[in-house]
Structure formats: C-alpha cells, structure tokens
N, C-alpha and C positions, 0 to 999 in steps of 0.2 A: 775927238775922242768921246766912247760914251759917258754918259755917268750911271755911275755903279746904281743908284737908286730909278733911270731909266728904265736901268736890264732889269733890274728885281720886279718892277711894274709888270712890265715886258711879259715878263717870264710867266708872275701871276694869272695877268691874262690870257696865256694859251691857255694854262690849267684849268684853269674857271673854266674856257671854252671848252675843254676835252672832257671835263667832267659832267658839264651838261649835254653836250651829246652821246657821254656815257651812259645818264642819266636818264634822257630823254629815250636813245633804246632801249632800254631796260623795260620802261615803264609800256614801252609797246607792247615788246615781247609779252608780257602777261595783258595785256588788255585782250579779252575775249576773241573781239571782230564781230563777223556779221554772223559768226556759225559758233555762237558760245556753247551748246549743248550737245554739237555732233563729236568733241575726242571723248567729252563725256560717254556718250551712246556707244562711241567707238571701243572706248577700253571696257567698259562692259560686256561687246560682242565677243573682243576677243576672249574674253576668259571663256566667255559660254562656248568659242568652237574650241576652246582648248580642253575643256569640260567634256566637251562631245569626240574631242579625237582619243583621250584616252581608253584605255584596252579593255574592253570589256566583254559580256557573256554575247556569243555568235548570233543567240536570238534576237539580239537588240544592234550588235553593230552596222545592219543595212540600212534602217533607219535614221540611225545616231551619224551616219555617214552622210545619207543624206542632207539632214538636218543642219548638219556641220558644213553642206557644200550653199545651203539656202545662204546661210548665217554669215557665210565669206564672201559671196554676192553680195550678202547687206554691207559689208564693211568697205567694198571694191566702192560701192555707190556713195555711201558717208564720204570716202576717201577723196572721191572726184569734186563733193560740195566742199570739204576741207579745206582742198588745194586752193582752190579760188579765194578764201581763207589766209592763207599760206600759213597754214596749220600743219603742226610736225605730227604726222600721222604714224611715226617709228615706235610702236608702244608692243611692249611684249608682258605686260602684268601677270605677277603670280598667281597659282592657282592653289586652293585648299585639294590635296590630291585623296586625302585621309576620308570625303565623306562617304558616306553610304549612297547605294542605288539611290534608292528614295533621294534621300540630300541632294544629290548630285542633280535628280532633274528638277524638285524644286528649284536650287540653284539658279540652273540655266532658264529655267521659264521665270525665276523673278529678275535676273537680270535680261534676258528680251524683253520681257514687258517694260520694263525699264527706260531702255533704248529707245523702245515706241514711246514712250512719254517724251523721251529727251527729243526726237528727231520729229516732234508731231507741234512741237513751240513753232510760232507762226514764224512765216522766213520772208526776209526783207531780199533776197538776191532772188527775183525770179529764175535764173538760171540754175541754182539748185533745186527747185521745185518737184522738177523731174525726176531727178536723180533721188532723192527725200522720197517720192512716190514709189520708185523702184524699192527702194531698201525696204521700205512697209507692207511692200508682195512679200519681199523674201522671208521676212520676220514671219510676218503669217506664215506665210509654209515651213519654215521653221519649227515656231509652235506647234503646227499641227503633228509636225513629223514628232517633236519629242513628248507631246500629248500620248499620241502613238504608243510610241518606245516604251515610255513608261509604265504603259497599261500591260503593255505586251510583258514587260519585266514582273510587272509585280506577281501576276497570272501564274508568269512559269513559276516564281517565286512560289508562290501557293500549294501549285503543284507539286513540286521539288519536297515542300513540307510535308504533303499527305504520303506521299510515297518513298 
C-alpha cells in the first residue's frame, strides 16, 4: 500500500515538473531569436501598406498602389527570414485613419525608414541575408513611389487652392 505522504511527494513533483516546462516555454516564446528586429520592421510595414491602401484622391492612387505592392514584397521577404525565426508573422496593427494627406505620407516614410533601420541590424543566419537584401529593394522603391505621391498630392493640392 502506498503512503499518503509518498503520493503528496509524488504529486509535488509532477507539478514542479509541469511548471517548469511551463515556464521554460514561456520564457522561449518571448526570447527574440536570431531575427529580433524583423516583426518589429514587419509591424511597421504593415501599417504603412495599410496607410497606403486606404481610399484616396485618383491622382495619387497609381502610385500609393504601387508603393503598397513594393512594401508587401518587403513584408513577403521579412516573412521568409521570420519563419526560420519561427516568428508569428500574424500581425494586423491599427491604423490612425483620421490623418491628413500630408500626415499620412509622413507617416508611411517614417515607418519605412524605420523598417530599414530595423531590417539593416547585422544578421547572424546567413540564409536570411538574401531575403533582408530583397526587402531593402523593395523599401527603396517604395520610398521612391510615396516621395512621389506626395509631391504629386501636394501640387494638385496647391492647385485646387488657386482655382
């Protein structure tokens, strides 16, 4: 027969067990990895193509389109070095919908430039090196595209004023 102060031992010790391997996940799960800056980079891109898909004036949405197709490129590429990561890539962050033209592309060019900072920290997986390289094409043209836009908006803006 057992004795009762056995089983309580017993018992103790799965628990302690199950608590440290609770534990021990846990403290994974939030430990960086080898890509600490790319959900960073990543949740920033996506506001900026969420930034760049909402509705706006016809002169500026071929651009802002494009810009938004560079910028999801960039994210598809962060996403591929992530993985390797086994980084939860599932992020849909909100967006300030309320700013003005102007705000809106500041906005999105200081969270690209942003991204470029986070995704330009030196990388220890040469296998995302590539992919890292890719995203920094896309960012660039990005940028260029909403440099662009911007110009292109404020112009008609102007115009729109005098007339």
């Amino acid at each position: 027969m057992n004795h009762p102060f056995t089983l309580k031992v017993g018992a103790i010790g799965i628990i302690a067990t199950l608590l440290t391997v609770a534990i021990t996940q846990a403290a994974r799960a939030d430990l960086p990895g080898k890509h600490p800056h790319y959900l960073h980079a990543r949740s920033d891109l996506r506001k900026a193509e969420q930034l760049l898909r909402l509705p706006d004036e016809r002169n500026v949405k071929q651009e802002e389109n494009i810009a938004a197709r560079e910028v999801h490129a960039a994210i598809l590429e962060i996403d591929r070095a992530a993985v390797l990561d086994r980084k939860d890539v599932d992020d849909n962050p909100q967006i300030d919908t309320s700013l003005s033209h102007l705000g809106k592309f500041r906005e999105i060019e200081r969270l690209l430039q942003s991204a470029k900072r986070d995704i330009s920290i030196k990388e220890d997986n040469h296998a995302a090196i590539g992919w890292r390289h890719q995203a920094t094409v896309h960012l660039d043209l990005a940028e260029r595209d909403v440099e662009i836009t911007a110009h292109r908006d404020l112009a008609d803006d102007r115009y729109q004023q005098r007339h």
